[in-house]
C-alpha positions in Angstrom: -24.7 126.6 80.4 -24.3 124.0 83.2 -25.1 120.3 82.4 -28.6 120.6 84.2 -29.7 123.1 82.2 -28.6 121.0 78.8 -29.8 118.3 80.1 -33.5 120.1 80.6 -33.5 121.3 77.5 -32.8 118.2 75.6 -35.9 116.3 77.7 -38.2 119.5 76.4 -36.7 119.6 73.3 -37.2 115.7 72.6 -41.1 116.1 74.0 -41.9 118.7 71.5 -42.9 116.7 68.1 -41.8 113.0 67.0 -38.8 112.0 66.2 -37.1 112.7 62.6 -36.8 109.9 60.1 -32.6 109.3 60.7 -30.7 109.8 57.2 -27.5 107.6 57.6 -24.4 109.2 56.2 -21.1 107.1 55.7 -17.7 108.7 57.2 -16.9 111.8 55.3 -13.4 111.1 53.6 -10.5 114.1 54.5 -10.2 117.5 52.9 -7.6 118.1 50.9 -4.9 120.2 52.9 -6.3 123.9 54.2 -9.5 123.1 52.3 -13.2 123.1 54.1 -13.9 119.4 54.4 -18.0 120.3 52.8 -16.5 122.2 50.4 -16.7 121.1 46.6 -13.2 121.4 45.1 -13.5 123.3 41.8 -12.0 122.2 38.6 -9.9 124.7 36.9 -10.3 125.7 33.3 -9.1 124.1 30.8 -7.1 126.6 29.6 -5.0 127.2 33.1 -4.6 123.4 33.0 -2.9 123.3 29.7 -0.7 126.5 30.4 0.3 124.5 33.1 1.4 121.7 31.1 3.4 123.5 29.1 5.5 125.6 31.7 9.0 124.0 32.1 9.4 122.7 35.4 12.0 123.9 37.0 14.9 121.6 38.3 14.0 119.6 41.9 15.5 121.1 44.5 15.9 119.3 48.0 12.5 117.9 49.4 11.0 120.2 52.2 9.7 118.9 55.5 6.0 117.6 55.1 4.0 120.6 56.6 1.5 119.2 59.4 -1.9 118.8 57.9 -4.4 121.9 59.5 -6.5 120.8 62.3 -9.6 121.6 59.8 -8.8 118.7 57.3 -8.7 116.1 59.9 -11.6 113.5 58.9 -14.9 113.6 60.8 -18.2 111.6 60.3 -21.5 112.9 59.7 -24.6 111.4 61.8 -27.5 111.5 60.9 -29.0 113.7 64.2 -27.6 116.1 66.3 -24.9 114.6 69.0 -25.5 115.7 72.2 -23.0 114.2 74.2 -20.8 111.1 73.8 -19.1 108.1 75.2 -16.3 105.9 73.8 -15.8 102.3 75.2 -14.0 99.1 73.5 -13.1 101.5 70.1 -17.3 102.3 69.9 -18.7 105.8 69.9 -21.4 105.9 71.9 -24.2 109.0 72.1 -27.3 109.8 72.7 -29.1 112.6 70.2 -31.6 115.4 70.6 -34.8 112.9 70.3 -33.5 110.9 72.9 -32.4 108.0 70.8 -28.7 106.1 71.7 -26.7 105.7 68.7 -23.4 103.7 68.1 -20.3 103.0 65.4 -16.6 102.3 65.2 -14.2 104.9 66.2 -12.4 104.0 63.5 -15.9 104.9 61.1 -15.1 101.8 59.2 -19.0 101.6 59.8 -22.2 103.5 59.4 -23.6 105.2 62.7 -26.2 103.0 64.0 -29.5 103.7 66.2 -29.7 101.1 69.0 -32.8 102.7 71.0 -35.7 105.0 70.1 -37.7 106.7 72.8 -40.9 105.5 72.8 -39.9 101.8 72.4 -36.8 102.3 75.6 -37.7 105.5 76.7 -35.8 108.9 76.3 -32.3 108.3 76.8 -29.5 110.9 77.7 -25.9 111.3 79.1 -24.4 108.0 78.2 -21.6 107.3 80.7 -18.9 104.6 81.0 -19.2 103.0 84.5 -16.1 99.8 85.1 -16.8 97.9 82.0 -20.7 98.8 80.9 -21.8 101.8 79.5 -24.7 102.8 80.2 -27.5 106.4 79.7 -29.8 108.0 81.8 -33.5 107.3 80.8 -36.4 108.7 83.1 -35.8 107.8 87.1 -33.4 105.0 85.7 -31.2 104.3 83.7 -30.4 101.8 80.2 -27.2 99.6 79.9 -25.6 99.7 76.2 -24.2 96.9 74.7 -20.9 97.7 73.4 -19.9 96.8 70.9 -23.4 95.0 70.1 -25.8 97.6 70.6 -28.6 95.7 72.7 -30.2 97.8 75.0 -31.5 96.8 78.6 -33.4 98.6 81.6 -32.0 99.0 84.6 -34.3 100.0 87.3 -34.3 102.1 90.2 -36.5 102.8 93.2 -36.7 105.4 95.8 -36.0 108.6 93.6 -37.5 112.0 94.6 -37.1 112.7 90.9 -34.3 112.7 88.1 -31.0 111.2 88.4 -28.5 113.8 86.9 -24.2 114.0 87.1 -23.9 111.0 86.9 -20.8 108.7 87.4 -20.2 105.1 88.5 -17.5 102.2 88.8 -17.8 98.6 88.3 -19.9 97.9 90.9 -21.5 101.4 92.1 -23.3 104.6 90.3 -23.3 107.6 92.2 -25.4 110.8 91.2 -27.7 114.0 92.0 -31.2 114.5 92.0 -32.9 116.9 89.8 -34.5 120.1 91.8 -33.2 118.3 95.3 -29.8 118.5 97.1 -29.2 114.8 97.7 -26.4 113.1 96.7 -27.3 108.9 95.9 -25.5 105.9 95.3 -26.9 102.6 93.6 -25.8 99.4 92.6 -24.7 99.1 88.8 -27.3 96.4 88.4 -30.4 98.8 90.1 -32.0 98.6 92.7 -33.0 100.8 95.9 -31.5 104.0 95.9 -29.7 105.0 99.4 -28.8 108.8 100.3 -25.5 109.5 100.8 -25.0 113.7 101.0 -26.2 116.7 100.9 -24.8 119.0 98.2 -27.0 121.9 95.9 -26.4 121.6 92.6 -23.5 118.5 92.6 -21.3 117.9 89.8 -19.5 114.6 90.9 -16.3 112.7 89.8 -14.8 109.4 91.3 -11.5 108.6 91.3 -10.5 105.1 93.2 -12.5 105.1 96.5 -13.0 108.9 97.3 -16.2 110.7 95.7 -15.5 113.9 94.7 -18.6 116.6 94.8 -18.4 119.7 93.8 -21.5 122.3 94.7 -22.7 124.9 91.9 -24.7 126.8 94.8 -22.0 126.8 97.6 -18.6 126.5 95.7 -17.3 123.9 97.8 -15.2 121.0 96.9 -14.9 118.2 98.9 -13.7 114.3 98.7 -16.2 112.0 100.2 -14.7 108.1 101.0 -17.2 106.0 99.3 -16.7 103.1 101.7 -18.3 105.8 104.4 -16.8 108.6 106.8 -17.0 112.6 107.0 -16.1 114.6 104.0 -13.1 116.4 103.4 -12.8 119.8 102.2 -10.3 120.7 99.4 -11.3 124.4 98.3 -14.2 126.5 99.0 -16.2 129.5 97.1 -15.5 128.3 93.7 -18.0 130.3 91.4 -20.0 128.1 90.4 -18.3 124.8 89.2 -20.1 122.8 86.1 -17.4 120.1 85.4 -15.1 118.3 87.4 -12.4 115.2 86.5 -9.6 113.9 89.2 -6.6 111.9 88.9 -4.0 110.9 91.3 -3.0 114.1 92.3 -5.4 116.7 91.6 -9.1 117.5 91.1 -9.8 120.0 88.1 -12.3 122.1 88.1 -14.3 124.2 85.3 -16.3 127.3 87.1 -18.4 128.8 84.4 -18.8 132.1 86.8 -15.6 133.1 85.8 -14.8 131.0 83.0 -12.1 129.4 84.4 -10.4 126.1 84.3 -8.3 125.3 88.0 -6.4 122.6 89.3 -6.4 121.8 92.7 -4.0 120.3 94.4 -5.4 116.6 96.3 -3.2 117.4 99.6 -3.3 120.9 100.0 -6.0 122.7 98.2 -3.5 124.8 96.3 -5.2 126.5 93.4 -3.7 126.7 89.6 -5.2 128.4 86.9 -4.3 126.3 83.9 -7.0 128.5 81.5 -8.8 131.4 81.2 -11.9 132.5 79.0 -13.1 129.3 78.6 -16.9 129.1 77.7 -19.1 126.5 77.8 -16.8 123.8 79.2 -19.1 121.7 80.6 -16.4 118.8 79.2 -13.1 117.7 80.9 -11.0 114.7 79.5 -7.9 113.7 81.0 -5.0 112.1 79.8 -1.7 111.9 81.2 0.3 114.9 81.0 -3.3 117.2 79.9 -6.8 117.6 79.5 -9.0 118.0 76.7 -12.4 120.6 77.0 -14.6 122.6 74.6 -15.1 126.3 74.4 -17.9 127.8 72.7 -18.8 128.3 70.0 -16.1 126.7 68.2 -12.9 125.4 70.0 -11.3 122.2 71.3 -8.4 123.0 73.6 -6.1 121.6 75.3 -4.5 122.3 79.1 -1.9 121.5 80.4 -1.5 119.8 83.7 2.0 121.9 84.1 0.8 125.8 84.8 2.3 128.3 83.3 2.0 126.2 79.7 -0.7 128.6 77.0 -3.6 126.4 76.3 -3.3 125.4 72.3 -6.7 125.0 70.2 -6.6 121.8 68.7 -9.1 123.2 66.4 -11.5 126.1 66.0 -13.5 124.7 62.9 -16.4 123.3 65.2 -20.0 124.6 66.0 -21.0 124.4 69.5 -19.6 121.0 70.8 -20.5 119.4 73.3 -18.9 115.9 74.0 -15.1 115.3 74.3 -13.1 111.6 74.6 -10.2 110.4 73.8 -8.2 106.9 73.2 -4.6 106.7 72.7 -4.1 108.3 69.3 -7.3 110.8 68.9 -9.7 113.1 70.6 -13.6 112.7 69.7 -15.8 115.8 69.4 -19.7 116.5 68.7 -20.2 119.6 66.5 -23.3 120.8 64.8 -24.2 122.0 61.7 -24.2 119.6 60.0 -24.2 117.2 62.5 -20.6 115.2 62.7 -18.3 114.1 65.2 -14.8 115.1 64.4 -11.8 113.3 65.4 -8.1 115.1 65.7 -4.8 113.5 66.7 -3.8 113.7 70.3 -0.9 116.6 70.5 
């Protein structure tokens, strides 16, 4: 499912009754090793317990190696709606849930989830982003800027828009996006303002990287890097089947194409293609880190790539259900999963 058509379905979804009453939930402590983190451990009978007691134990033998702990034990923290996407920024979690409504805690969970903005007080809020040193959510045809770590909450407006602003990325000074139902491509200052065209592209999924805007086309399957200071585009690849998620470094642009399921790097300089994974579903979600990157596969995986092909892709974990957002600091990656609602954290491998 591409991000426009999540992002529809969250703006119906959120319009079709009034928001639930939120049930805050502290961080859920870890499962015991191999255990199901809801699960209830049983207490065995009495009588097993005191056979145990009296078995001799044998003599201690050399300590084995600590086994690692499964990827199903790691803690997670249950919120009190569903997550539909997520942002992290100066150690906060930041997301925004089906009603609409931005919510906010510690990556560390040494704190309750917290709901900074409600729709019909702020409007309907979706897609929180990090753009230079603000983070800030789509809301109507604008957007809100998030407080982090506070939580405040603050319009910022925007004129001149044929209709929604969706695929949305943005530096310190400059958010770039596409337009709902049109094929323009816009730019506007971080503070709001007029909103001025700057390409055509049907369907754009966008990334920045330094001072080149990189637009990828779900229609066309073209990929091209666009200087944001202003001059002709540049083509990297063409007839990718039709690309939903897109992240760049210094070398490379990566490329999810949920026609064939397919995660690709592509070489900045040359256009080169490498697979790096294959029946991948879903992965609207690509989080880079150094030597890797982190997606989603539905309806249960985290998985990482690596940048090096030829490398298998390892699940991190395959205890979720359906996630959606992925982010990472140094020492974890953050993931949404439903039922119950939770965002689960696992070291970084």
């Amino acid at each position: 499912m591409s991000s426009l058509r999540r992002s529809l379905l969250v703006a119906l979804l959120a319009a079709c009754g009034p928001r639930p009453q939120p049930i805050v939930y502290l961080p859920s402590e870890p499962a015991p090793r191999g255990e199901d983190p809801g699960a209830t451990p049983e207490t065995p009978p009495a009588t097993e317990t005191a056979a145990a007691e009296a078995t001799p134990k044998p003599a201690e033998a050399t300590p084995k190696p600590v086994e690692p702990v499964p990827s199903s034990s790691w803690p997670d923290y249950r919120v009190p709606t569903l997550p539909m996407d997520l942002a992290l920024h100066r150690g906060t979690l930041v997301w925004a849930d089906l009603t609409g409504a931005i919510w906010r805690m510690p990556a560390d969970g040494s704190a309750a989830p917290e709901q900074v903005s409600e729709q019909h007080r702020d409007g309907l809020a979706l897609h929180p982003f990090v753009a230079g040193d603000r983070v800030l959510a789509k809301s109507g045809k604008g957007l809100i800027a998030i407080e982090v770590p506070g939580g405040g909450v603050t319009p910022v407006r925007i004129t001149g828009l044929p209709d929604y602003p969706e695929n949305i990325v943005g530096d310190a000074s400059t958010i770039f996006f596409g337009v709902f139902n049109h094929d323009q491509v816009m730019r506007v200052p971080i503070a709001g303002g007029a909103a001025q065209h700057v390409f055509d592209a049907k369907g754009a999924v966008l990334a920045l990287h330094g001072s080149t805007l990189y637009i990828a086309s779900y229609d066309t399957g073209d990929l091209l890097a666009l200087p944001t200071a202003g001059g002709a585009p540049r083509t990297i690849a063409r007839r990718l089947n039709h690309p939903t998620a897109l992240a760049v470094d210094d070398t490379a642009a990566y490329v999810y194409t949920e026609g064939d399921q397919r995660m690709t790097r592509f070489d900045l300089a040359t256009g080169a293609p490498k697979v790096l994974g294959d029946h991948l579903d879903n992965s609207d979600e690509v989080e880079l880190a150094a030597d890797a990157l982190y997606t989603v596969s539905w309806p249960n995986k985290l998985v990482r790539l690596a940048k090096v092909p030829g490398v298998a892709p390892a699940t991190l974990t395959d205890k979720l259900f359906q996630p959606r957002g992925v982010v990472r600091d140094d020492q974890f990656i953050y993931v949404t999963s439903d039922r119950p609602p939770r965002i689960v954290r696992v070291p970084v491998r």
